[in-house]
Backbone as a ProteinNet text record, in pm:
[ID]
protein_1_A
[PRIMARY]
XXXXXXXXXXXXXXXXXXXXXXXXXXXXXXXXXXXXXXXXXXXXXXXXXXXXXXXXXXXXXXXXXXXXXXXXXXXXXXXXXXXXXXXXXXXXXXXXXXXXXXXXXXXXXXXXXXXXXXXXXXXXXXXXXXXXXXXXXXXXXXXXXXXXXXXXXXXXXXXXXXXXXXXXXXXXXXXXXXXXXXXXXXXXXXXXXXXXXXXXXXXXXXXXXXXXXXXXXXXXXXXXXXXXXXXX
[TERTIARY]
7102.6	7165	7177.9	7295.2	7267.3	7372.7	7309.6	7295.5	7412	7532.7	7601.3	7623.3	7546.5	7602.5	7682	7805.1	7933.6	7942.4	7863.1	7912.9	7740.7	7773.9	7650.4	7647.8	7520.1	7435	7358.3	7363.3	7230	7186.8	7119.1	7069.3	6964.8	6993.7	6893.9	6804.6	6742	6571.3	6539.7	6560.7	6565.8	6484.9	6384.4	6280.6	6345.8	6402.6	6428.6	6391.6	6268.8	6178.5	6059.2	5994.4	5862.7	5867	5974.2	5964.6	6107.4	6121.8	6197.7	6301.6	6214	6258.8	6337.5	6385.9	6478.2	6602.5	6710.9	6836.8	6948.7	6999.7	7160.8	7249.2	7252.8	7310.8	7250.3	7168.5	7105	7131.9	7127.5	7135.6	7248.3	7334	7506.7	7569.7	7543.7	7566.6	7492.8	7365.2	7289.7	7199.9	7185.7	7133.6	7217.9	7355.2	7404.1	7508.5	7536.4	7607.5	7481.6	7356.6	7265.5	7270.1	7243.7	7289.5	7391.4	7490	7638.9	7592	7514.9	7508.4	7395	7265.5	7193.3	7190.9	7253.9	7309.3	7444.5	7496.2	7573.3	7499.5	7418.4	7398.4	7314.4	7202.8	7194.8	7247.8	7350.8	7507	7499.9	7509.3	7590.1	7464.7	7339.6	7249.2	7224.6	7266.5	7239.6	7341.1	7459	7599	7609.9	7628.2	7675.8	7806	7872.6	7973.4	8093.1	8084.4	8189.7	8213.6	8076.4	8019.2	8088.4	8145.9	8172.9	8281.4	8293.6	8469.5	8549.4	8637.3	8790.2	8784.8	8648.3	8622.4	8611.3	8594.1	8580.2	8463.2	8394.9	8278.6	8355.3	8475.5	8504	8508.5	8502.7	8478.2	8336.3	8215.5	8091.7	8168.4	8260.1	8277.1	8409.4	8485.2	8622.1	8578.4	8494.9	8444.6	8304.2	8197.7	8073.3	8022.1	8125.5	8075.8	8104	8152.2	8149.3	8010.4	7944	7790.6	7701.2	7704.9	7620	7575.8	7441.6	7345.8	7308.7	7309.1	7195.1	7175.1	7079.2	6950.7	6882	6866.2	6722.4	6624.2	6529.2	6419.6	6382.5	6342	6269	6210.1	6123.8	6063.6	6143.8	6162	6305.4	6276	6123.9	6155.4	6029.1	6112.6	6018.9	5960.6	5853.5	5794.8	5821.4	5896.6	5960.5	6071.2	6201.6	6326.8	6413.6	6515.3	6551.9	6693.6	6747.8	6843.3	6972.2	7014.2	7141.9	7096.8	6948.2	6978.2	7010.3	6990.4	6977.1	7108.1	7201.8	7343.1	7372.4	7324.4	7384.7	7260.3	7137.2	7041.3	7071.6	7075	7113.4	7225.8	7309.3	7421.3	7407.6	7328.5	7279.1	7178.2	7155.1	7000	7100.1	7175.1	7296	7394.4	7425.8	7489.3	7386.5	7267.8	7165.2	7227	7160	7175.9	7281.5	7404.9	7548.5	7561.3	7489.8	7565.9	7534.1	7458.8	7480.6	7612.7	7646.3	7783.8	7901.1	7943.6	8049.1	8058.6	8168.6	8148	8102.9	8045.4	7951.4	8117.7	8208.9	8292.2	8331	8342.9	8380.8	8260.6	8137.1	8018.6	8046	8122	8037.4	8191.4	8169.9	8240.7	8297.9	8452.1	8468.8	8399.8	8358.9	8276.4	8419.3	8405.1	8493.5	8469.1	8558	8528.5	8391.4	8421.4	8325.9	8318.5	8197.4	8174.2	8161.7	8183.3	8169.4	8031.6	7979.3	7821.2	7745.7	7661.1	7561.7	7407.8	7323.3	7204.8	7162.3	7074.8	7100.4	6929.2	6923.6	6762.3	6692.6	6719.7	6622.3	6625.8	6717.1	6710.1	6814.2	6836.2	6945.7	7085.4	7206.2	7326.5	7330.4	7422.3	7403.2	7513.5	7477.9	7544.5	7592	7697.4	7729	7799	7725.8	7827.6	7900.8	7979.8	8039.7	7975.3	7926.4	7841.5	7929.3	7940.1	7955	7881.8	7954.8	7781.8	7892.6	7818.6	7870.4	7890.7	8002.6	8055.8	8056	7982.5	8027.8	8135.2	8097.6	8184.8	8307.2	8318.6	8474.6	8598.9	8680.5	8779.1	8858.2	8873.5	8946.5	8884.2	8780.6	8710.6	8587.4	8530.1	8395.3	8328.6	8369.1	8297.2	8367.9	8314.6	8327.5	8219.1	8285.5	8259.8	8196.5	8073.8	8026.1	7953.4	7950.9	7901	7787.8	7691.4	7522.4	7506.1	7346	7317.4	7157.2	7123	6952.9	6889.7	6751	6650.6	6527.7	6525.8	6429.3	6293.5	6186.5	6067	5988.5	5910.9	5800.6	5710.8	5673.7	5628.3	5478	5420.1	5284.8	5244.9	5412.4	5370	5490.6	5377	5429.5	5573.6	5676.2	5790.1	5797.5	5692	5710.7	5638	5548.5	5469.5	5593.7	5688.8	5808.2	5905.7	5922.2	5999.4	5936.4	5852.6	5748.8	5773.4	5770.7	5824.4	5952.8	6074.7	6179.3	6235.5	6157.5	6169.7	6105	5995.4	5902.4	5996.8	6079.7	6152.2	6248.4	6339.2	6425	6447	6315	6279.8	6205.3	6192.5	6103.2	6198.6	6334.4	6406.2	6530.3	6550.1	6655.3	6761	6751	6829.6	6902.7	6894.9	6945.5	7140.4	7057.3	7200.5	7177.4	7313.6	7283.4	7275.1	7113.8	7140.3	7098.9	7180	7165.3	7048.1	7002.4	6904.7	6904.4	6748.9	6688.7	6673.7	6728.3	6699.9	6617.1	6503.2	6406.3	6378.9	6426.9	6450.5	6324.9	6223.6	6077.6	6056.1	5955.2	5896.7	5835.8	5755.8	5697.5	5605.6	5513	5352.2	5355.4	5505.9	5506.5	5575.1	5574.9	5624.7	5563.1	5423	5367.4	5335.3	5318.6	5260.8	5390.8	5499.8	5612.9	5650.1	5607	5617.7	5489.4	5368.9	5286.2	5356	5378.5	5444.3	5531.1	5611.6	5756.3	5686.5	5586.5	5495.9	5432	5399.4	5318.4	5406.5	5443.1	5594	5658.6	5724.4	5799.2	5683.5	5595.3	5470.7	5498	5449.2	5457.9	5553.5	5668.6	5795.6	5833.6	5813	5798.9	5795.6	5614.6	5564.4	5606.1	5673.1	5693.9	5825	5885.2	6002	6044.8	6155.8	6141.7	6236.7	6292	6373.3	6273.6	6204.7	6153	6231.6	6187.9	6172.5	6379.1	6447.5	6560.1	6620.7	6551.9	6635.9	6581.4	6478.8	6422.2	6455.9	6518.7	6609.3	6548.8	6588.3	6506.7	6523.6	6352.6	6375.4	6341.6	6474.1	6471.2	6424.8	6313.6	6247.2	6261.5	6324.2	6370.9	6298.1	6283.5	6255.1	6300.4	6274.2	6370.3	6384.4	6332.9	6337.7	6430.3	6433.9	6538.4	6502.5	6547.4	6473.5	6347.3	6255	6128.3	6045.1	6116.4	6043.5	6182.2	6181.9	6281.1	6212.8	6180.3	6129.3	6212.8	6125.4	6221.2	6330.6
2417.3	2484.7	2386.8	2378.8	2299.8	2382.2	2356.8	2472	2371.4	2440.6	2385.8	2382.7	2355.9	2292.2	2385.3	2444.9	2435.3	2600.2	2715.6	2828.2	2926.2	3016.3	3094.8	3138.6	3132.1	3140.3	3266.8	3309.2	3406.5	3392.7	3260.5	3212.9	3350.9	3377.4	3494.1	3401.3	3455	3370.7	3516.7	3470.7	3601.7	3515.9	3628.4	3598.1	3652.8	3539.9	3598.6	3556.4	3498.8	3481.3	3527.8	3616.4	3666.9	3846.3	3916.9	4025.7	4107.9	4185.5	4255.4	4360.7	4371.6	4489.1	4443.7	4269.3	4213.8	4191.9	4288.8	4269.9	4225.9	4173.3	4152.4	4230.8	4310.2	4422.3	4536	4490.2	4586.2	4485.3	4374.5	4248.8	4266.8	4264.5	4238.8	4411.5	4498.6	4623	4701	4668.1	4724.3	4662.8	4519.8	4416.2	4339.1	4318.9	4259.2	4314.4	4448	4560.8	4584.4	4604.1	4619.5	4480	4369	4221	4274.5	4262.5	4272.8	4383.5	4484.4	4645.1	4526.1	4505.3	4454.3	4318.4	4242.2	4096.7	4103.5	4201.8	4255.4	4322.3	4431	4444.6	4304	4222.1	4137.3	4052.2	4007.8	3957	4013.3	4137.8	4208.8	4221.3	4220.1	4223.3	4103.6	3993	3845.8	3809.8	3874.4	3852.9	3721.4	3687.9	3590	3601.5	3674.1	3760.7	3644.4	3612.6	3503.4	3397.2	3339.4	3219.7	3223.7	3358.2	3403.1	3326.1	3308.4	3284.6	3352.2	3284.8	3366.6	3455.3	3414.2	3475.7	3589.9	3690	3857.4	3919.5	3978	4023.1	4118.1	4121.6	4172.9	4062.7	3908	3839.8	3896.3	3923	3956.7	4047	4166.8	4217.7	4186.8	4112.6	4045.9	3934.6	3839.9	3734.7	3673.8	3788.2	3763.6	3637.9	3598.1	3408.9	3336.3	3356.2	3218.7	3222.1	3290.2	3302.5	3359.4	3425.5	3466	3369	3301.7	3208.6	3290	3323.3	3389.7	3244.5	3267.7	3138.4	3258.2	3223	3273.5	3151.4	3221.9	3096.9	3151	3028	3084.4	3003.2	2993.9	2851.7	2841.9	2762.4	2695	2804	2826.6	2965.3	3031.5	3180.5	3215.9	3350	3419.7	3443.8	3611.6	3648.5	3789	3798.7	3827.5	3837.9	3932.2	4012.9	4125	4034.9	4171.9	4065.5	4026.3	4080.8	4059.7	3917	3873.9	3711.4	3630.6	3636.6	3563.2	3493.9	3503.4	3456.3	3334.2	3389.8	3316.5	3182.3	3249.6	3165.7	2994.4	3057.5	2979	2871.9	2903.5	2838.1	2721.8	2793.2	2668	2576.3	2615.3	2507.1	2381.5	2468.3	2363	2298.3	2355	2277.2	2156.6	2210.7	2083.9	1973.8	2002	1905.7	1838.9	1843.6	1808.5	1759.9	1735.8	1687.9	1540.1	1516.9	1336.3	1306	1380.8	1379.1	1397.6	1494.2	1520.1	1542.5	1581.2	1612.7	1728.1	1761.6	1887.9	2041.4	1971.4	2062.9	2120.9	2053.4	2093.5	2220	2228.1	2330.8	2420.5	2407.1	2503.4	2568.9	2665.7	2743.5	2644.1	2651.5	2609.5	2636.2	2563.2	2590.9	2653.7	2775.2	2846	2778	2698.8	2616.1	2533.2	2452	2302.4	2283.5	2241	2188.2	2026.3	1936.4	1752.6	1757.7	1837.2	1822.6	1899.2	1884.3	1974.4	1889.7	2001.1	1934.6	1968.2	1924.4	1996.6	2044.2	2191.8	2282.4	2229.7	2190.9	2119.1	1997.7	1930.1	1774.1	1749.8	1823	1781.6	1841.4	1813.2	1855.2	1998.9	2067.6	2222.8	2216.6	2328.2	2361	2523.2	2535	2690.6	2741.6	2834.6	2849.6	3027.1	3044.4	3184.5	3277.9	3368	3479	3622.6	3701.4	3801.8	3904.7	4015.2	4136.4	4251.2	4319.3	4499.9	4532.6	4622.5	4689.1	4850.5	4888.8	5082.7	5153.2	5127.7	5136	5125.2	5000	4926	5016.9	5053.6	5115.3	4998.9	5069.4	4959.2	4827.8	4815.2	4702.5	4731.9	4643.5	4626.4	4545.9	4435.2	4300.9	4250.7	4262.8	4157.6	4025.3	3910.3	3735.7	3737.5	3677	3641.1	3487.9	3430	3262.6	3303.4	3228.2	3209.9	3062.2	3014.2	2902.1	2956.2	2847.1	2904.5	2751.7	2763.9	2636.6	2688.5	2586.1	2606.7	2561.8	2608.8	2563.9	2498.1	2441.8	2348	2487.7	2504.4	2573.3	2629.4	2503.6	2536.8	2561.8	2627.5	2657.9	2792.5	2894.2	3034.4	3053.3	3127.1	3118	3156	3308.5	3335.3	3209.4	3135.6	3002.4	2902.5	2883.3	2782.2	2919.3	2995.2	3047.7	3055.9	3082.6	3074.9	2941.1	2829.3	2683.3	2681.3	2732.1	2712.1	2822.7	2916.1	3016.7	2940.7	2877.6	2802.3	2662.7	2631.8	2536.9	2559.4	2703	2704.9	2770.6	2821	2902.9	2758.1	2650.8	2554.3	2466.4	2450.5	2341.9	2411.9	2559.7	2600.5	2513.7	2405.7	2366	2248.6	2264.3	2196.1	2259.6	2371.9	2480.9	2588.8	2639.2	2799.2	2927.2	2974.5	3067.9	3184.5	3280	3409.3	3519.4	3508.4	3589.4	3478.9	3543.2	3506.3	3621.1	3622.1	3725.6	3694.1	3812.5	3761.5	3863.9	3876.7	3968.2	3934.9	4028.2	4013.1	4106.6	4111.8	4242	4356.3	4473.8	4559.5	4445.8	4382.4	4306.6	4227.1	4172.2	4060.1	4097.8	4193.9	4265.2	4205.3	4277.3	4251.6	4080.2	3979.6	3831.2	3852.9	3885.1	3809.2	3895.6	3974.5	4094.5	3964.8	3942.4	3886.6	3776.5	3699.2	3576.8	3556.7	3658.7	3654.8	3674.6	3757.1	3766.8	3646.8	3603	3433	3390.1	3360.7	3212.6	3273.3	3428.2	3441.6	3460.6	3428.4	3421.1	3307.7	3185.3	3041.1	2987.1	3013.2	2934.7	2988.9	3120.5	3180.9	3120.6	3044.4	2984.1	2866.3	2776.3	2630	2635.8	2760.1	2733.5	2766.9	2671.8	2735.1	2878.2	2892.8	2988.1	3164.2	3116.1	3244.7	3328.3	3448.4	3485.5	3517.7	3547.8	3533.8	3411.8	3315.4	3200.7	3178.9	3290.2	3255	3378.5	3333.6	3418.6	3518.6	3647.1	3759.4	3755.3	3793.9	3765.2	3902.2	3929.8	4066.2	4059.6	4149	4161.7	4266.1	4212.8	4333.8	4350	4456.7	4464.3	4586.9	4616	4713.1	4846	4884.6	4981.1	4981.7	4814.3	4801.2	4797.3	4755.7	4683.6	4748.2	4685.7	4689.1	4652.9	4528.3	4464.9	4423	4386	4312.8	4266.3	4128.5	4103.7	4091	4110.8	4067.5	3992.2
11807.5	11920.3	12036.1	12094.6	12234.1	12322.9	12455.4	12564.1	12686.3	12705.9	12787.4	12922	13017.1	13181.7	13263.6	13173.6	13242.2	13219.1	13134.6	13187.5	13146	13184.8	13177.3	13024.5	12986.6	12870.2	12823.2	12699.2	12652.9	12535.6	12511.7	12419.8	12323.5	12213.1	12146.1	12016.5	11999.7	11918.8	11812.1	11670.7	11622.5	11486.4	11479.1	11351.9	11211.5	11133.4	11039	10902.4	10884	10808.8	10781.7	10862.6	10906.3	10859.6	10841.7	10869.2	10762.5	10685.3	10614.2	10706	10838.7	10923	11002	11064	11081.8	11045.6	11044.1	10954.9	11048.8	10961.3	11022.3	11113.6	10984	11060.2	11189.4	11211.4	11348.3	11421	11386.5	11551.8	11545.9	11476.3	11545.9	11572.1	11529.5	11566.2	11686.2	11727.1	11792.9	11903.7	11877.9	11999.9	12039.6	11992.5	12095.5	12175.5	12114.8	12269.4	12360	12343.2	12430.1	12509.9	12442.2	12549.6	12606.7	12579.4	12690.7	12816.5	12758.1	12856.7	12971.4	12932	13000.9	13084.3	12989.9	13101	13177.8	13151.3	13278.1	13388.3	13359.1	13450.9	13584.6	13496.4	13544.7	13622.8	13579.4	13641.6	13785.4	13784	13881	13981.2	13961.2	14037.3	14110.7	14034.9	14103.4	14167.5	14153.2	14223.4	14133.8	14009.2	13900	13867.9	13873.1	13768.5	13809.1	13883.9	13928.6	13823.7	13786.3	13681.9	13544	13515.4	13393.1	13348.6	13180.6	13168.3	13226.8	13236.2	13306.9	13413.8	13494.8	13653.3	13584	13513.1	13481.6	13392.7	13483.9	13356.7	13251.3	13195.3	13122.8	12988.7	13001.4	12905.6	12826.6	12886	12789.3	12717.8	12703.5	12618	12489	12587.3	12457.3	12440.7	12473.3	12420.5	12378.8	12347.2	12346.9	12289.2	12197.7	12107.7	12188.1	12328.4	12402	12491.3	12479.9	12552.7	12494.9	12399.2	12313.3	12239.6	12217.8	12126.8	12005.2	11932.4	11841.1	11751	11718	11658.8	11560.3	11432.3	11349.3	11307.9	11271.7	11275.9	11131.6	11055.1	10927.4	10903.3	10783.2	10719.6	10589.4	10491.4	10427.3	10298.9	10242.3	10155	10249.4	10338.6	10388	10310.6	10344.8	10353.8	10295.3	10432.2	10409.2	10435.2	10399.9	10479.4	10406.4	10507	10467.3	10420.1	10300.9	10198.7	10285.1	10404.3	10460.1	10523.2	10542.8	10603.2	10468.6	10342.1	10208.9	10224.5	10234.5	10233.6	10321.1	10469.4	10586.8	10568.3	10500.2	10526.5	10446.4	10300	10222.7	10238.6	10299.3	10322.3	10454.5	10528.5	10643.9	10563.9	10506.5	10384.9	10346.8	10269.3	10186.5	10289.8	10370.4	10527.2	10581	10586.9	10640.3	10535.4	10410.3	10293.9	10338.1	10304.5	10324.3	10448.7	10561.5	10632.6	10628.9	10595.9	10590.2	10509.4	10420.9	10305.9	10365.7	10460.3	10493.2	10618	10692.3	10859.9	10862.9	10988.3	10996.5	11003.3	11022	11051.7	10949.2	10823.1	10712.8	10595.1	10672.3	10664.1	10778.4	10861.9	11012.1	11061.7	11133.6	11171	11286.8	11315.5	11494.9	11575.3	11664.9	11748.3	11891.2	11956.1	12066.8	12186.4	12279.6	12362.7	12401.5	12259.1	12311.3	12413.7	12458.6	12612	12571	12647	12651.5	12728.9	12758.8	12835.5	12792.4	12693.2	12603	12596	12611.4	12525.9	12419.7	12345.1	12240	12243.3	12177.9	12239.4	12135.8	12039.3	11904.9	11892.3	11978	11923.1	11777.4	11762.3	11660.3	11712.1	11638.4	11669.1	11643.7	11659.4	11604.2	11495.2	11416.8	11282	11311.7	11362.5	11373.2	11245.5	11214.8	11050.3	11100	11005.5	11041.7	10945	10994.7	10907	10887.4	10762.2	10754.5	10759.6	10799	10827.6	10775.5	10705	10696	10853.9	10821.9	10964.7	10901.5	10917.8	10876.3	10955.1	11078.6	11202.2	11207.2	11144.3	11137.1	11098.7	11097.9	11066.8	10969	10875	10738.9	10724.1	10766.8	10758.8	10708.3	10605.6	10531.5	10620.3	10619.6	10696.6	10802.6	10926.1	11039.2	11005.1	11113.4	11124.2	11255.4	11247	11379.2	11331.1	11465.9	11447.7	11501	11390.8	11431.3	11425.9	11459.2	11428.3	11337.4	11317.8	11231.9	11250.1	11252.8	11248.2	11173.5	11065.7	10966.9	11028.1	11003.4	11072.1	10965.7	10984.5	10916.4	10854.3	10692.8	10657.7	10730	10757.4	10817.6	10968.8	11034.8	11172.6	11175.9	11196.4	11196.5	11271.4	11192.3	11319.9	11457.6	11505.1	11613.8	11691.5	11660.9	11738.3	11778.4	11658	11719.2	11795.9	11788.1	11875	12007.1	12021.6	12189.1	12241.1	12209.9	12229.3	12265.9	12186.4	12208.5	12356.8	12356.1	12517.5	12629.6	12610.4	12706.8	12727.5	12676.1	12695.7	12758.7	12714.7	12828.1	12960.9	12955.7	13078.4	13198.3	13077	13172.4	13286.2	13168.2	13171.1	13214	13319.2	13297.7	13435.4	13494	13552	13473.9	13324.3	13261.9	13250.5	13192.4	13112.6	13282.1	13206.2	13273	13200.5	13190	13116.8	13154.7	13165.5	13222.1	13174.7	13085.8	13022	12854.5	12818	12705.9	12592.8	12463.7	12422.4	12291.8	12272.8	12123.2	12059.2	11918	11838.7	11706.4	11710.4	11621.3	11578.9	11443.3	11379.5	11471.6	11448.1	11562	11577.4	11511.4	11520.9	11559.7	11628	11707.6	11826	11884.5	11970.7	12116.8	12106.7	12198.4	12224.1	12157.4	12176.3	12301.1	12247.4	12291.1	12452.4	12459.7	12647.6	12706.5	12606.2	12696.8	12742.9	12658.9	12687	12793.1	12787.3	12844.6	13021.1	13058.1	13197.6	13197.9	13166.5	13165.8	13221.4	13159.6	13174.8	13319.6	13300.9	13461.4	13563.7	13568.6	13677.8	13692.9	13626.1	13588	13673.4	13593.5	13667.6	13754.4	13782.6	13971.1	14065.3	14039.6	14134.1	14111.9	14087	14064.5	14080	14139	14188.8	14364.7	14425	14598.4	14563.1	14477.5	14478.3	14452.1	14407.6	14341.4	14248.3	14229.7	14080.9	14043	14157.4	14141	14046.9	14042	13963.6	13848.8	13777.7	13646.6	13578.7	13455.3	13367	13319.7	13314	13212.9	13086	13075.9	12890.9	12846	12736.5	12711.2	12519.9	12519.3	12369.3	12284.3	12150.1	12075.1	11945.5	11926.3	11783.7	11698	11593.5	11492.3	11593.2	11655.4	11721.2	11862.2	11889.2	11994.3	12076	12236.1	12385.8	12378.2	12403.1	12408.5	12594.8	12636.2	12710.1	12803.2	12979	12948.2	13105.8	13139.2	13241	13396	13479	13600.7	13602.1
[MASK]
++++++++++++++++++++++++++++++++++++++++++++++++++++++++++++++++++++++++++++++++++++++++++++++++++++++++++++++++++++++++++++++++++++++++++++++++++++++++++++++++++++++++++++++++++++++++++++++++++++++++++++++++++++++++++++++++++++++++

């Protein structure tokens, strides 16, 4: 994943190695209209809305892949995972493989307005691949396309432990990117690490900032049951 400079951000952190109760289809049907409902309102509370593509908070809703992050985390054969990640998962495995072989473009979805000023949140380049998901919803449609990214974790360090790293990083480092809210999608049993966490850190970077708590992003926590937590 790398986090761009040039427009507002909502990077999401979604466990999808750890837990069966993590599906596809609830994150793209059900957490990320709740993102759009809730980092709007955010927006509108910070007086942001300006920052947006095309000057209009009506982009979060006709364009959610130009600010929407979703990230899953797994370990390379994990553990538990519900069958709608098996597909997208596999295919980023074999994308890793391949890219010393071929250009990353020829594995990965277009990326929707490249930015020329990126960092990148893992240290590596990003691999956005295009994922299919059941749509029930859909009218004449089986499957809608949404672009994810995924980062495999080192078998012997639990995923929610690298996901707490990768939030503590950009809540640390947020005058890097701009990112409007943080979103983290976990089993129920990892529910709570992650509300604690999320009060740590906005205490933390509170105080180590002149701005105060206005300039440190809310991190909103989901799990099968849906918003859970969502900090100042």
């Amino acid at each position: 994943m790398t986090l761009s400079r040039r427009q507002l951000l909502c990077p999401v952190l979604l466990d999808i190695g750890s837990s069966r109760s993590v599906t596809l289809p609830q994150f793209h049907q059900e957490v990320r209209s709740s993102l759009l409902r809730e980092v709007d309102r955010i927006l509108a509370r910070q007086g942001e809305h300006s920052r947006l593509p095309q000057q209009s908070s009506a982009a979060l809703a006709t364009s959610p892949e130009l600010w929407i992050r979703p990230c899953g985390f797994s370990a390379e054969q994990p553990l538990l995972q519900h069958d709608s990640w098996k597909m997208p998962w596999q295919a980023h495995i074999h994308a890793m493989r391949q890219r010393g072989q071929m250009p990353s473009a020829a594995a990965s979805a277009p990326q929707i307005g490249r930015e020329t000023e990126t960092v990148p949140l893992f240290g590596t380049l990003s691999l956005p691949l295009s994922v299919r998901v059941s749509n029930a919803a859909a009218k004449g449609e089986e499957c809608v396309t949404m672009t994810m990214e995924f980062f495999r974790v080192d078998a012997f360090i639990p995923v929610h432990v690298q996901m707490y790293h990768v939030m503590r990083r950009i809540l640390e480092r947020r005058d890097l990117w701009g990112v409007a809210a943080v979103g983290v999608v976990v089993p129920t049993h990892h529910t709570e690490y992650f509300m604690d966490a999320a009060r740590r850190m906005h205490e933390r970077v509170s105080r180590s900032t002149l701005s105060g708590c206005d300039d440190v992003p809310s991190v909103l926590v989901y799990n099968p049951k849906g918003l859970q937590f969502q900090s100042p």
